[in-house]
C-alpha positions as MATLAB code, in Angstrom:
seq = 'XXXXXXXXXXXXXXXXXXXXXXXXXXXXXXXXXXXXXXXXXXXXXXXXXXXXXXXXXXXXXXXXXXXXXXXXXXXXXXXXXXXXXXXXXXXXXXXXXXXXXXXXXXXXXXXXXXXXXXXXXXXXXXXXXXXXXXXXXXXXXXXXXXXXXXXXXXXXXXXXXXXXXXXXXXXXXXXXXXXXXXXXXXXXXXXXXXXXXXXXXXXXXXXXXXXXXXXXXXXXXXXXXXXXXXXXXXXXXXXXXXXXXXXXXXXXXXXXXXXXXXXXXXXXXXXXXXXXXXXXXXXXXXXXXXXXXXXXXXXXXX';
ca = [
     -36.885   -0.221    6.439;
     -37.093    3.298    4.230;
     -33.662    3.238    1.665;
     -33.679    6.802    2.118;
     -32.749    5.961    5.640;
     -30.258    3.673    4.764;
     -28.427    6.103    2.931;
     -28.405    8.816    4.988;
     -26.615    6.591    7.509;
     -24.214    5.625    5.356;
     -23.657    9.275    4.194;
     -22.943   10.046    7.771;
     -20.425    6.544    8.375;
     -18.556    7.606    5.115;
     -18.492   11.700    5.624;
     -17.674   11.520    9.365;
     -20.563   13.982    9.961;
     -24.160   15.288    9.574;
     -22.946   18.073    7.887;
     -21.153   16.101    5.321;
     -23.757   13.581    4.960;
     -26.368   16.810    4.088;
     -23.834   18.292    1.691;
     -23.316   14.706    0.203;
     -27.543   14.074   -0.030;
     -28.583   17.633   -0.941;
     -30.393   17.476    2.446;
     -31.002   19.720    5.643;
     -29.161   18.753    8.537;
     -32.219   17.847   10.269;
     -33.352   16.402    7.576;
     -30.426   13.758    7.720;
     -30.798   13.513   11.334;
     -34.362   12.567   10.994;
     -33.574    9.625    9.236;
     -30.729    8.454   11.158;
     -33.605    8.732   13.775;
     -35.737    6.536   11.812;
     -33.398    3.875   11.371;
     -32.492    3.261   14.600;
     -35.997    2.959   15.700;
     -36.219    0.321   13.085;
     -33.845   -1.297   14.193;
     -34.099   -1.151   17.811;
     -30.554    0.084   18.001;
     -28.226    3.323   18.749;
     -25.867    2.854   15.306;
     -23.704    5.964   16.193;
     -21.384    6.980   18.762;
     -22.866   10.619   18.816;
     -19.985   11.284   21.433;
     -17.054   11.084   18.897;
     -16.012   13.093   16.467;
     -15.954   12.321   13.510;
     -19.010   10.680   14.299;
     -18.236    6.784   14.272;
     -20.603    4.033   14.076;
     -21.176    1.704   17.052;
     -20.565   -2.538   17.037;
     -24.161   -2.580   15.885;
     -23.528    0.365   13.570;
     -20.466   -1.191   12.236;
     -22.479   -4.253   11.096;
     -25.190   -1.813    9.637;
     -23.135   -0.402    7.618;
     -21.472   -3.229    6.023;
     -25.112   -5.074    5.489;
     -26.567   -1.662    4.278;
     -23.341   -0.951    1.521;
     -24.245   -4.278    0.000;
     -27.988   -3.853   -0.099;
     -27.203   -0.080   -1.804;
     -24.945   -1.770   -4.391;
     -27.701   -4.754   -5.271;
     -29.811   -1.605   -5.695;
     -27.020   -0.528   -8.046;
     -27.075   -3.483  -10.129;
     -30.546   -4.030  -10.435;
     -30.975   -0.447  -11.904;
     -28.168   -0.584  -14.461;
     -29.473   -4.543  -15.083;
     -32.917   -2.922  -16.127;
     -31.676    0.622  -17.405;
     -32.157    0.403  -21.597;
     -29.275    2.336  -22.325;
     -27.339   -0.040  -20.346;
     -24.927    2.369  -18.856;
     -23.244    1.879  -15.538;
     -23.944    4.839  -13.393;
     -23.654    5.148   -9.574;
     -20.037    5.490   -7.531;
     -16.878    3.195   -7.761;
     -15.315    3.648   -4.275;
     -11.333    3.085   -5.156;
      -8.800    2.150   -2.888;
      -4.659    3.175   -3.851;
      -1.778    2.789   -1.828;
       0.457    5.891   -2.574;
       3.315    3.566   -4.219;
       0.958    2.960   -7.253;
      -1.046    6.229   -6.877;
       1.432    7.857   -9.647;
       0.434    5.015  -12.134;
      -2.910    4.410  -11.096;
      -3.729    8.272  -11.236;
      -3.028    8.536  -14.824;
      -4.112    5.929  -17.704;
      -5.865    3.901  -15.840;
      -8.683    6.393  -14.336;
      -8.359    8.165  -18.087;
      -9.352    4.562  -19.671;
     -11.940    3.865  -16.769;
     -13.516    7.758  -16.975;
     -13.581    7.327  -21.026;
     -15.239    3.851  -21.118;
     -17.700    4.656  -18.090;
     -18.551    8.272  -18.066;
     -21.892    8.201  -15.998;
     -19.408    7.030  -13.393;
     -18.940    8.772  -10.321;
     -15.135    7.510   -9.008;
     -14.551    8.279   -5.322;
     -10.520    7.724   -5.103;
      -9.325    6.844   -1.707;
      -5.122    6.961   -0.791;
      -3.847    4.726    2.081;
      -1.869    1.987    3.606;
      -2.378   -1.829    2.187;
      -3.489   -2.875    5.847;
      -6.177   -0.791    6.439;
      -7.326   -0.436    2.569;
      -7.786   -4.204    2.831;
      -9.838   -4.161    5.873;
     -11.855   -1.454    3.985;
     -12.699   -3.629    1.339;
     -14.029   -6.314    3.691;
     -15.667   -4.218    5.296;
     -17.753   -3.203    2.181;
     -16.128    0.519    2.456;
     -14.392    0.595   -0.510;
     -15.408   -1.650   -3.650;
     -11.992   -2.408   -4.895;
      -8.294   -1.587   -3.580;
      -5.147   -1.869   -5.528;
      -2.192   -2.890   -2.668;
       0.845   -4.110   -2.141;
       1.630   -7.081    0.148;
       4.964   -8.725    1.029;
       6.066  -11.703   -0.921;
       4.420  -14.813    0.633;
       1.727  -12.605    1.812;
      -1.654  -13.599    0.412;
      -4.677  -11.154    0.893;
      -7.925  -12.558    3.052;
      -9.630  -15.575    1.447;
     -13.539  -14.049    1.021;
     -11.886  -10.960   -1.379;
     -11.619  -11.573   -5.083;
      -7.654  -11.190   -5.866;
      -5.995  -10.344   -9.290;
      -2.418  -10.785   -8.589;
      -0.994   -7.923  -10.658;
       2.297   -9.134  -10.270;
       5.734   -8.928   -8.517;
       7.094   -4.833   -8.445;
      10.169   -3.861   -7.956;
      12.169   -0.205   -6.775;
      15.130    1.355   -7.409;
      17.655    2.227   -4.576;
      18.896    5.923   -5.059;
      21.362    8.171   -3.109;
      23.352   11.262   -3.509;
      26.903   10.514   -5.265;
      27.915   13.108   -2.030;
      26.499   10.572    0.613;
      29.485    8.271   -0.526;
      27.825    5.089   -1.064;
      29.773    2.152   -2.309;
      28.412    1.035   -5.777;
      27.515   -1.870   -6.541;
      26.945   -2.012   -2.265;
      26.340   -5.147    0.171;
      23.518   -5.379    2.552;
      25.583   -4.268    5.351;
      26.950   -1.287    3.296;
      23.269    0.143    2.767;
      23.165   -0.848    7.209;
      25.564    2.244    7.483;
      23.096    4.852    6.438;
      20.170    6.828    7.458;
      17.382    6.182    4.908;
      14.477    8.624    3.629;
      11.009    6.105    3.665;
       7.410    6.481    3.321;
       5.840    6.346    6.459;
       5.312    2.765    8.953;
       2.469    0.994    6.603;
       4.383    0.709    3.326;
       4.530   -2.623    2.289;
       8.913   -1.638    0.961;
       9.683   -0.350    4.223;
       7.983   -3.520    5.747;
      10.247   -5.583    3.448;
      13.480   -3.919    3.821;
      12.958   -3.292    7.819;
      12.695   -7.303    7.805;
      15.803   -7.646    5.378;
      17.883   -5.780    7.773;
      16.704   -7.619   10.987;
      16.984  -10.977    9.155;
      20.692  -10.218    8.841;
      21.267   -9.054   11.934;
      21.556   -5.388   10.781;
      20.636   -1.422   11.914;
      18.050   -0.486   10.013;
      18.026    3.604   10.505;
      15.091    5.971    9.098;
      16.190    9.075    9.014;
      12.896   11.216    7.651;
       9.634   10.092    6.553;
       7.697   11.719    4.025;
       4.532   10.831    2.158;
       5.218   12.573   -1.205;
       7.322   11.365   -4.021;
       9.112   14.610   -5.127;
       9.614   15.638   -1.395;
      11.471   12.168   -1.095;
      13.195   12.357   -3.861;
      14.671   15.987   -3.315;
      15.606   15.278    0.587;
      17.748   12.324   -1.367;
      19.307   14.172   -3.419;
      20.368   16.729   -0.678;
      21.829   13.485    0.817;
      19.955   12.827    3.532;
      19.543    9.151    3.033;
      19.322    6.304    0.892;
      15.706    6.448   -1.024;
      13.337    3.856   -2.482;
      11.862    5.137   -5.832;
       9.546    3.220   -8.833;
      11.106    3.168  -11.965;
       7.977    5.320  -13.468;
       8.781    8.188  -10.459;
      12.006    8.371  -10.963;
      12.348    8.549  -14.761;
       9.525   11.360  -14.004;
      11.340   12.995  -11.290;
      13.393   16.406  -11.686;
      15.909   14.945   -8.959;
      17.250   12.255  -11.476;
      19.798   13.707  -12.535;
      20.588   14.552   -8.928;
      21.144   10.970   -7.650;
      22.931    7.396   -8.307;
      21.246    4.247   -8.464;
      22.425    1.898   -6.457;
      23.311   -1.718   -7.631;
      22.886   -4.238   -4.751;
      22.979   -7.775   -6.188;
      22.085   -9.616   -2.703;
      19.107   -7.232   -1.944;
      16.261   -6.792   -4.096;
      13.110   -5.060   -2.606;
      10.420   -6.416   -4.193;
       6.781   -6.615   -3.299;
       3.641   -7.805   -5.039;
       0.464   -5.726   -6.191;
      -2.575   -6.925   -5.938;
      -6.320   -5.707   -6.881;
      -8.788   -7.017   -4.141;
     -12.617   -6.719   -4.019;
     -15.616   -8.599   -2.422;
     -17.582  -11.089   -5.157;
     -19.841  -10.242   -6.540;
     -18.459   -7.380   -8.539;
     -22.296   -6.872  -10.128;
     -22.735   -3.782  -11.847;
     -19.028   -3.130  -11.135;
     -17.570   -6.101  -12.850;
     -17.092   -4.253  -15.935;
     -15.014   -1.584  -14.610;
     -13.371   -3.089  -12.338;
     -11.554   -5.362  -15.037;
     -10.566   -2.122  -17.535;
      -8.805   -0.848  -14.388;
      -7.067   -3.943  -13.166;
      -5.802   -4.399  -17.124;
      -4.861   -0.717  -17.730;
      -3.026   -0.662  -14.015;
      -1.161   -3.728  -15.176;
      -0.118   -2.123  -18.063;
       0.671    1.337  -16.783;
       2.735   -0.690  -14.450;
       5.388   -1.842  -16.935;
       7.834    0.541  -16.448;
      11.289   -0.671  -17.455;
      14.323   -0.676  -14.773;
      16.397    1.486  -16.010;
      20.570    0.291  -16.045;
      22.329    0.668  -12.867;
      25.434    3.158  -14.108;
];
């Protein structure tokens, strides 16, 4: 089996395309397609589903893949084991879920980019489900999630528990909240959410049901500020970190709610598959500087 084959297939599972896979390798597109080619005669297999598009790997592709990102990375680690300078070169494929994208996109990657410079850092945003299956699956090399209390990520990953994170509830003083509120208060209004696959929404969707409440999402929207401002317009009841909102130019805009019998509250995790190898090294700085960029105090409820 050629490695140069191996990677080009990979290229092509990761990119979605030849195209991307040639742009990716400095290769012609034949060039890349030759190799895919190559493998699968190796193998004895077809690996893609050349009828989809993005191209997607077949079952036996699938497996490929996941086999051939582990042999690339032992490649990894042998070459910055035997480099003399020592340095840890290569890519770090990092997983976020947008709730700790706005403190995992500053100090941390500044501390990790500073300390590892020869680094190449591929950052990937999504979901906790499927970020966790992508770590299994040997797509990404380490994922910082959030899971539901009681929740506890697959047993083959390596898990730092990062620890228990909270949000604030905010609303327009206009929407006419009561303050401090009850559960079935908060029942009586529309709310503005991240989209189905946020670990909050999760929690506070099973809040609601467990008490025999409405739970009512008015709009969904993946960005912060957009959130934030539709709140403030009073369009719902929001879910905010402390860290966004003491960022946010809608503070001043908005009430935080005090609810003493409802505290959404999930728990952050960094996951990868052992062993870490070259990536051990990084992988630590970031889990320590996300822990710390992650203290953000709760600020009083007015």
């Amino acid at each position: 089996m050629n490695i140069h084959d191996l990677e080009a297939f990979i290229a092509v599972v990761e990119t979605g395309s030849i195209v991307g896979a040639s742009a990716r390798l400095n290769l012609t597109q034949p060039g890349v397609t030759r190799r895919i080619q190559n493998l699968e005669d190796g193998l004895a297999t077809e690996l893609l589903d050349r009828q989809s598009k993005p191209l997607k790997p077949t079952a036996s592709g699938r497996e490929a893949y996941e086999h051939g990102r582990r042999v690339l990375r032992s490649l990894e680690d042998l070459r910055a084991g035997v480099s003399p300078q020592g340095e840890v070169k290569g890519e770090f494929r990092l997983g976020i879920m947008p709730y700790l994208s706005d403190a995992a996109l500053a100090l941390p990657l500044d501390t990790l980019r500073a300390a590892f410079p020869q680094l190449t850092l591929r950052i990937t945003s999504g979901w906790s489900p499927r970020l966790v299956e992508q770590v299994a699956r040997s797509e990404l090399d380490a994922v910082a999630v959030c899971l539901a209390e009681g929740l506890a990520p697959p047993d083959e990953l390596v898990c730092d528990d990062l620890g228990a994170q909270s949000v604030l509830l905010v609303a327009s003083p206009s929407l006419g909240v009561p303050n401090p509120a009850k559960l079935a208060d908060l029942s009586r209004f529309a709310w503005v959410m991240n989209e189905n696959g946020c670990g909050f929404r999760a929690f506070i969707r099973q809040s609601f049901e467990a008490a025999r409440l409405p739970f009512q999402v008015g709009v969904e929207a993946l960005s912060v500020d957009l959130r934030m401002s539709l709140v403030a317009r009073g369009h719902g009841i929001g879910i905010v970190t402390p860290g966004a909102f003491a960022d946010s130019r809608w503070r001043d805009k908005v009430e935080v709610i005090d609810c003493p019998d409802f505290k959404p509250q999930v728990r952050a995790w960094l996951l990868h598959r052992p062993p870490a190898g070259r990536l051990a090294g990084p992988i630590a700085l970031f889990r320590d500087a996300l822990i710390d960029g992650l203290k953000v105090p709760m600020p009083l409820v007015s």
